[in-house]
Every structure is written in C-alpha cells, then in structure tokens.
N, C-alpha and C positions, 0 to 999 in steps of 0.2 A: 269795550264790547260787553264785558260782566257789567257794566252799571246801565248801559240801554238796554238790554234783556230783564234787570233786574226791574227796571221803571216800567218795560214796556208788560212787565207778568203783572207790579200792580195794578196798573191802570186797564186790565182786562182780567183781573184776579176772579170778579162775579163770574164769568163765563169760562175762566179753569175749576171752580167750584162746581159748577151746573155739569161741566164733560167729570170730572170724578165721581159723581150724583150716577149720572148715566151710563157710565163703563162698570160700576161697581156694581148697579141694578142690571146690563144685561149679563155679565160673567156670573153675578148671583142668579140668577133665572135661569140662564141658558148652560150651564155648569157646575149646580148644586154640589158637589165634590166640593168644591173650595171654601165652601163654608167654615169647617172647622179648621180650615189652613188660614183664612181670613180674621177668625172668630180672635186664634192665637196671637194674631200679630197687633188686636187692638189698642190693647196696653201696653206695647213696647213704642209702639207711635204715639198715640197720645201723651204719653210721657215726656217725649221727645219735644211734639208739639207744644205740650205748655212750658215746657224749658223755656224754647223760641219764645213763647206767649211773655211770662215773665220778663223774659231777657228784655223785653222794651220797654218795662215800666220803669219808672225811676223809686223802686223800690229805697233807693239808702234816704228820702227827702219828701217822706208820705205826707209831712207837716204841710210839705207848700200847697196841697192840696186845700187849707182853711185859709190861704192868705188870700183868696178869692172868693171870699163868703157869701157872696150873693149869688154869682155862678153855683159852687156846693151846696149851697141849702135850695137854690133850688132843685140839682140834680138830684138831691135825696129827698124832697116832698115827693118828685116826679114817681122815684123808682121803690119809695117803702115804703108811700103813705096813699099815694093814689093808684100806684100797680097793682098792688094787692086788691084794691074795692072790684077793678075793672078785671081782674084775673076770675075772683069771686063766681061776679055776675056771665063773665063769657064760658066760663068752664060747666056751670050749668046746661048747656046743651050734649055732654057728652056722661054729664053727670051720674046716668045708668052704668056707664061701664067702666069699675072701681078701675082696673089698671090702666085704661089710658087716662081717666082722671088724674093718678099718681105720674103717669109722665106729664101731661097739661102742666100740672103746677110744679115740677120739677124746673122745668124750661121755662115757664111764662115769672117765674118769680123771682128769677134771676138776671138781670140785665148785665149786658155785653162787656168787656175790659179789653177787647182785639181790637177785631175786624170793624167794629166803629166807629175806631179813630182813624182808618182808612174810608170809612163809608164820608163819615162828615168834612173830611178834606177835599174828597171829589166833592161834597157842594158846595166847598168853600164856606167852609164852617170852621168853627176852633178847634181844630183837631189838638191842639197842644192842650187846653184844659180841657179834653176828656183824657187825654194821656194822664195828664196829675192827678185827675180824681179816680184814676183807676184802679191804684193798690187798696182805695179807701173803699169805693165799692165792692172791690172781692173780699176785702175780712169782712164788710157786712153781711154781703149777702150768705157767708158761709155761716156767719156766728145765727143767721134768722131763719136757715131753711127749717132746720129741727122747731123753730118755735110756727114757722107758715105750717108745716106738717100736723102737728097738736092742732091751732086752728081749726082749719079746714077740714082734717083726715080722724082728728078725734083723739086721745089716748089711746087707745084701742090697737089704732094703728102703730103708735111710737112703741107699745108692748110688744106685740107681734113682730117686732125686727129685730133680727140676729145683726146686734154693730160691729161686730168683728170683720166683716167682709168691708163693713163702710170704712171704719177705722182702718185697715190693711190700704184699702184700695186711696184714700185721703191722704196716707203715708206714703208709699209708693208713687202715687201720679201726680199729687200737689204739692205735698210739704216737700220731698226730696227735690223735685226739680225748680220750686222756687229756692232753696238753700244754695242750690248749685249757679243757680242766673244771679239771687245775691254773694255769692262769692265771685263770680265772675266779672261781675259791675264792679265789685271791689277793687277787685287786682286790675282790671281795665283802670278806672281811675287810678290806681298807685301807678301804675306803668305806663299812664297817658297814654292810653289805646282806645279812646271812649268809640271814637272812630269805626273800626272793625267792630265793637257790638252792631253798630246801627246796621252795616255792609251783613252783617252775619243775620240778622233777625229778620232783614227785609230779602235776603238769597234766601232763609228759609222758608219764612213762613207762607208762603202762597202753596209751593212744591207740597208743604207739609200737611197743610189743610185739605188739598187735594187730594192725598194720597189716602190721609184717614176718613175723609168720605164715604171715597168709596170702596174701603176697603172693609167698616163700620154696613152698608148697605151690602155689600157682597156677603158678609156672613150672617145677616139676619134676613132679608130680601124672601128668599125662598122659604122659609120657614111659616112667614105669616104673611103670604098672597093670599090666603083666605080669607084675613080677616082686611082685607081693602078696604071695605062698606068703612068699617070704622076709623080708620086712616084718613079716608074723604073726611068724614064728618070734624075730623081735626083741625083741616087744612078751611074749614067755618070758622071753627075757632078763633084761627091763629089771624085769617085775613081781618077778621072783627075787632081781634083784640089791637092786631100794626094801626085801624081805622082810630082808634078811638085812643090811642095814646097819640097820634100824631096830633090829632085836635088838640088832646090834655095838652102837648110838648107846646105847641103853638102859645096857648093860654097861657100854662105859667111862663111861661119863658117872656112873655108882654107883660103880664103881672109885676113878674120879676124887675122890669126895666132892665132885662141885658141888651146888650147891641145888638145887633147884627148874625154877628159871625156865631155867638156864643148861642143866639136864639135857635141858630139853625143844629148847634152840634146837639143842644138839650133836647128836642125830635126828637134823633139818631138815638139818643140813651134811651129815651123813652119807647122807643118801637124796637131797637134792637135788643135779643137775649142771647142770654152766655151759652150757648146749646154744646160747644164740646169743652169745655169745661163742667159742664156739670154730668159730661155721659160718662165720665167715669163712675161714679155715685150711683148713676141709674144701672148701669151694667152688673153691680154692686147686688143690685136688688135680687130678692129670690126667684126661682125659676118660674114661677106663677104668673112674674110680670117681664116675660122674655116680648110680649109686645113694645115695653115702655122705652128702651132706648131707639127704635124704629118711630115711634110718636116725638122721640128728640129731634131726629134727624129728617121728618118732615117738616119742621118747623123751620131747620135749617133753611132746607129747600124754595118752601113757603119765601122765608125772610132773604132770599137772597132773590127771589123773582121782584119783590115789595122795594128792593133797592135799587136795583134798576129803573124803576119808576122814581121814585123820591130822590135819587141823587138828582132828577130834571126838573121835580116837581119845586123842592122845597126849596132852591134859588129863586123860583118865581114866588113863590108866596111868600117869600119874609125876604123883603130886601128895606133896603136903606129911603128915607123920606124921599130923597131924590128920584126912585124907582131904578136907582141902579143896584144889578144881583152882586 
C-alpha cells in the first residue's frame, strides 16, 4: 500500500507542486498573520528537504560521474558554458530592477540535481546519469556562483555583502545536511540497508517539496502583491530562457552523438534549475532584496507548468531512427 501511494505521488508529483504553489498563495493572501509563522518554519524544512535531496545522490562514488565523459562534458558545456551566454542576454529585459536581477541570476545559473532526475524519467530519458552527474554539478555550481556574481553584478556588488548570513545559512542548510545524507549512505551500505534510503527519499521527497512551497509563498506572498508588474515580467524571462535551452539541449546533445535516452535527459538539465536549493542563499540576502526569494519561487512555478509540456513534447522530438519514443 506505502509503495503504490509512494509511485502514485511521483507520477503526479507536478500537480502536488502546483496545489502547495496554491494553498501557500491563498493562506498567504487571505491570512497575512501567517507570515511570520511561515517565514520561521522555512529553514527547518529546507534543511530537511535537502537532507532528502542529497540522500539520493551517490555521493560516496562522484568519480563515476567522468566514466561517461561524453554524457558529462556535454552536461557541462550545456550548463557553465552556454547557460550563462543565454542567462546574460534574457536577464536583460528585467535588467532596470537590480533586485530581481539578483534573483534572475540566482536561479537561472544554477541548474537542477532533484527533481530532474524525476522530470527526465517521465520522458524516458536517462535518468540514472543525471543522478551521477549530480554531486558534480552542485560543487560546481556552488564553487561558480560567487564568480557568475563578479561577472555580471560587478565587484561592487561582492563588496556590498555581509557573508556571514551566506556563510551561516551554506553551513546550517547544505553542508550539515549533506554530511548527515553522507553518513547515512555510509552506515546504509555498511549495514546493507541501501534499500530503505531509496523507500525513505522517494516517501519524502514529494510531501517535502510541497510543503516548502508553499509554505516559502505563504510568508512572502502578501508582502509583495504590489510589486506583481514585476514578477510577470520574470515569468518572460524564465519562459524564454526553458525556450532556448531546450533548442541549445536538442543541439548539443546531437553534436554530442548521445543516444537516445541520454539526448533527452541533457534537455531537462538544460532547462531545469536548482530553485530551492539555492533559496536558501537567496533568503540569506539583505532586507533590501526581500523581493528575490519570491522571483526563485516563480521560476519554480513557471518550470513546473514548462514540464508538463515537455515530459509530452520531448519523447516526440528526439526519438530513435526508427521513430520509436
């Protein structure tokens, strides 16, 4: 009974995303009091959350992620060579207002290590090598946001930032709970239990994402209904920027000569981003840019309407010479 509940949450996981999107937005709206009860509980879930998040990488065996070196080099031309040009150029239409800017390329310069590897299994894609190239993308994208920041945002900006709140919040929400998921993979493997991780990550993670949704949208929601106008103009952004990485994903990924399977998961990396893994960072940020984690979380939103489409779309456009998906 727990393992068809468990299957039957994946496989409708887009549309428990969209209802904690939506419960969070009307109890935020129609119950402003909750806010600062919502606000509190972000970081104790999140934490949580990327526990689960980790807990399914194969953190002890990051190497295996190069024995597939045509796969990995192209998921990293994809995500740190051509992301950025395309981040660049789409972030320019928002480019008057500094702090959703700073969310834009928060979110857009980070690509996805989750909910990916679910996304590109629904199209029958390889979801097992984006799982191995996963621990390889989050030390990069961690070790490169400070330098995408310099970039784009100038010195100016890297002076201007108290990193103690970064530092704090990087310790607390990512180091601690990947240390705990790699300890746990550990003792799982010494006690041949590898079993119950998979049963424990795939029980949590759906409930979990849901829950910080909208629990993330309940405490900021009310706050900045004002500034909608500019929110809209994000959700430009973001649809332009899903457009134009799927084309890029299409491309290299035929460049590359991968198969199949793997053509279709390199897409998914390319269009999907890390959005609550990096909302702790942005949460992080000074009070000035209380807009910037609400611009995370439309992109969320955004990216989970974009998969809905594409888990249908990208079986039809990249299949096998035979025309079988």
């Amino acid at each position: 009974m727990t393992d068809q509940l468990s299957q039957w949450v994946e496989r409708h996981q887009i549309w428990c995303y969209l209802f904690g999107l939506a419960l969070g937005a009307g109890i935020g709206l129609s119950v402003p009091v909750v806010a600062p009860v919502a606000e509190s509980a972000i970081m104790p879930l999140l934490a949580v959350l990327l526990y689960a998040t980790f807990l399914g990488l194969p953190l002890g065996n990051i190497t295996a992620a190069f024995k597939d070196w045509k796969f990995m080099s192209a998921v990293l031309i994809l995500n740190f060579v051509l992301v950025p040009i395309v981040v660049w150029f789409v972030s320019r239409i928002v480019a008057h207002d500094h702090v959703v800017l700073v969310g834009v390329f928060c979110v857009l310069l980070t690509p996805c290590i989750d909910y990916v590897i679910v996304f590109a299994g629904l199209a029958r894609g390889n979801a097992q090598s984006l799982l191995v190239a996963a621990p390889v993308l989050m030390v990069l994208q961690l070790m490169l946001l400070p330098a995408y920041f310099w970039l784009f945002l100038g010195h100016g900006f890297i002076a201007s930032m108290d990193l103690r709140p970064f530092i704090e919040v990087f310790v607390w929400i990512i180091v601690i709970p990947l240390v705990f998921a790699a300890i746990t993979q550990l003792l799982a493997r010494r006690w041949q239990r590898a079993k119950v991780i998979d049963t424990v990550n795939t029980a949590l993670m759906v409930p979990l994402m849901t829950a910080t949704l909208g629990v993330v949208v309940a405490a900021h929601i009310a706050n900045v209904s004002h500034q909608l106008g500019d929110l809209l103009l994000t959700v430009v952004v973001y649809v332009l920027f899903a457009s134009i990485m799927f084309v890029l994903g299409l491309w290299v990924g035929r460049a590359a000569r991968l198969d199949v399977p793997k053509q279709r998961a390199l897409v998914f990396s390319g269009v999907t981003r890390n959005s609550l893994v990096i909302l702790p960072l942005v949460l992080a940020l000074p009070a000035k840019y209380s807009l910037a984690p609400l611009v995370v979380v439309t992109q969320t939103l955004v990216e989970l309407l974009m998969m809905l489409v594409l888990i249908n779309v990208v079986p039809r456009m990249i299949q096998d010479r035979s025309g079988r998906s």
